[in-house]
N, C-alpha and C positions, 0 to 999 in steps of 0.2 A: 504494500500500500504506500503511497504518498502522504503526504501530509492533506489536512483535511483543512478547507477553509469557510469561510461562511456561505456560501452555496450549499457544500458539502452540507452543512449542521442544518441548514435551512431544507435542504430536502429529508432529512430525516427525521423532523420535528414534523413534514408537512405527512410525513407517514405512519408516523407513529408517535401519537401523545409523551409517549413515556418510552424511547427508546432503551435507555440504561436502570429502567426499574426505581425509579429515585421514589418514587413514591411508596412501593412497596416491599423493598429489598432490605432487609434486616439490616444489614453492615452501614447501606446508606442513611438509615434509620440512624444506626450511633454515629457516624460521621455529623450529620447534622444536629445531635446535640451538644457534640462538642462543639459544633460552630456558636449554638448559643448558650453555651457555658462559656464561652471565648468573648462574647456580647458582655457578659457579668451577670446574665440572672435575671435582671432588672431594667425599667423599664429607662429606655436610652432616647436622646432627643431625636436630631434627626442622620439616618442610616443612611449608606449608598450600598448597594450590590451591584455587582459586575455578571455579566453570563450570565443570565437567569435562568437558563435552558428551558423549562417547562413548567415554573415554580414552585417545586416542590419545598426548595429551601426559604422562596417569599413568604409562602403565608405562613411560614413557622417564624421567620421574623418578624414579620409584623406585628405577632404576638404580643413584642418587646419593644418594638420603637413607635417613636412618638410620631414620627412621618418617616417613611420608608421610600425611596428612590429606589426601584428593582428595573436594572436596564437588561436588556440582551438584543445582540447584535443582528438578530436574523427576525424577518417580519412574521414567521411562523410562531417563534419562541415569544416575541412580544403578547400574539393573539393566546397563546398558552397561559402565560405568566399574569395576563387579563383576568384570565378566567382562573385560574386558581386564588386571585387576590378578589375579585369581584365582590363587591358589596361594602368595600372596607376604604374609609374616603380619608385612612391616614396614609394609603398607598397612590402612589403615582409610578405607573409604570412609561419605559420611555424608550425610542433604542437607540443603543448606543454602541457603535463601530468603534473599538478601542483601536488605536490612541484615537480620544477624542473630547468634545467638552463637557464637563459632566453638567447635569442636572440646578445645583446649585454651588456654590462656591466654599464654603464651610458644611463640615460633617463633624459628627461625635463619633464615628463608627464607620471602618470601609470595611466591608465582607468581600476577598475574591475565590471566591470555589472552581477549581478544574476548567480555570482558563490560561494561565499566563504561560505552560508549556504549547500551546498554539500561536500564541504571538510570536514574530522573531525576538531575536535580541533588540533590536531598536526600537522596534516598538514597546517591550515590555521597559528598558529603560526610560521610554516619553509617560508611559502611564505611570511608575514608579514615581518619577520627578513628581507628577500632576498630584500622584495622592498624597506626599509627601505638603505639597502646598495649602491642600485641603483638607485637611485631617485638622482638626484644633490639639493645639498643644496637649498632650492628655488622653487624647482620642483613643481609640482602639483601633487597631489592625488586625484582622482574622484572615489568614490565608489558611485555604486547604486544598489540597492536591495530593496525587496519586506518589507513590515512591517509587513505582518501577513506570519502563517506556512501554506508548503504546504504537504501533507502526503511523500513525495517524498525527502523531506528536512533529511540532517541529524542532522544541527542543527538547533534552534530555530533563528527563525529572528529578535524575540526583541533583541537590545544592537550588531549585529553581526559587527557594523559599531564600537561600542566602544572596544570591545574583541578585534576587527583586530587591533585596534591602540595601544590596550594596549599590547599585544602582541609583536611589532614592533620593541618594549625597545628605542624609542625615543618620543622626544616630535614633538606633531603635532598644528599646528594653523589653526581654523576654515577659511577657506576662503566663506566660501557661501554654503546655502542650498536650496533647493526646495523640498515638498513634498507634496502628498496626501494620503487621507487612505489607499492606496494600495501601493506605494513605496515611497523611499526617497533618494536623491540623492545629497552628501553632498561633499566638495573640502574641500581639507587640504592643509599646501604649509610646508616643511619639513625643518628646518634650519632656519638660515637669509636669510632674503630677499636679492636679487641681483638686 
């Protein structure tokens, strides 16, 4: 296989609601708590998410934030991410081609789930910089992603979680990890604490 790009993701979302099981596949189950155990628990002002693929991890955060920005790059995944958050008017879903502008200018909270080994490097270093800019001092960073390659990847997923921070051109502070041999999903908080 080649690497997949958004055509790719876009036909597969236009085929199948839930291609990779996110909604009802155990392991994606605890992946996604640990994303919002990486949130804090509690309820947070306003969020961004990256990829939203079909929202299964939207409406579990929406849960928690105060307004939720849930973008994904392909016009299928938006109509999906719609309708998983539907009814819920602290969500604003949007799409958003990374690198690209986000949504609003400050956030408390960026979530990126099983996107940034699709990016190239340059581009993952432009969105790195951008969320670095937009994060408030304090904020939360939740990255999660897979620990081994998939043929579909364009780049490798060992270190993808250290590249993006070093990238960033800031310093980052561990807040919390959970992993198992198939993913990992690690919290940074950006700045001094508030």
């Amino acid at each position: 296989m080649s690497p997949i790009d958004l055509a790719g993701f876009d036909a597969k979302f236009s085929g199948n609601d839930d291609p990779w099981s996110t909604f009802t596949d155990r392991d994606e189950a605890r992946k996604r708590r640990a994303i919002l155990r990486g949130i804090g628990g509690q309820k947070v002002g306003r969020v961004l998410e990256f990829a939203a693929g079909n929202g299964s991890n939207s409406a579990a955060l929406a849960r928690l934030a105060l307004r939720l920005d849930a973008t994904e790059g392909t016009p299928s995944g938006v109509r999906l991410v719609a309708r998983a958050v539907a009814g819920n008017r602290r969500v604003r879903v949007s799409r958003l081609v990374l690198p690209g502008r986000f949504p609003r200018a400050t956030y408390d909270a960026v979530v990126i789930a099983e996107v940034l080994y699709y990016l190239s490097p340059r581009d993952m270093a432009a969105v790195a910089r951008a969320v670095a800019a937009a994060l408030r001092p304090g904020g939360r960073l939740i990255l999660a992603h897979h620990r081994v390659d998939y043929p579909d990847f364009v780049q490798h997923a060992a270190h993808i979680h250290r590249r993006f921070l070093a990238a960033s051109g800031v310093a980052w502070r561990l807040g919390g990890r959970l992993r198992n041999g198939r993913w990992r999903v690690q919290t940074y908080c950006s700045g001094p604490s508030t």
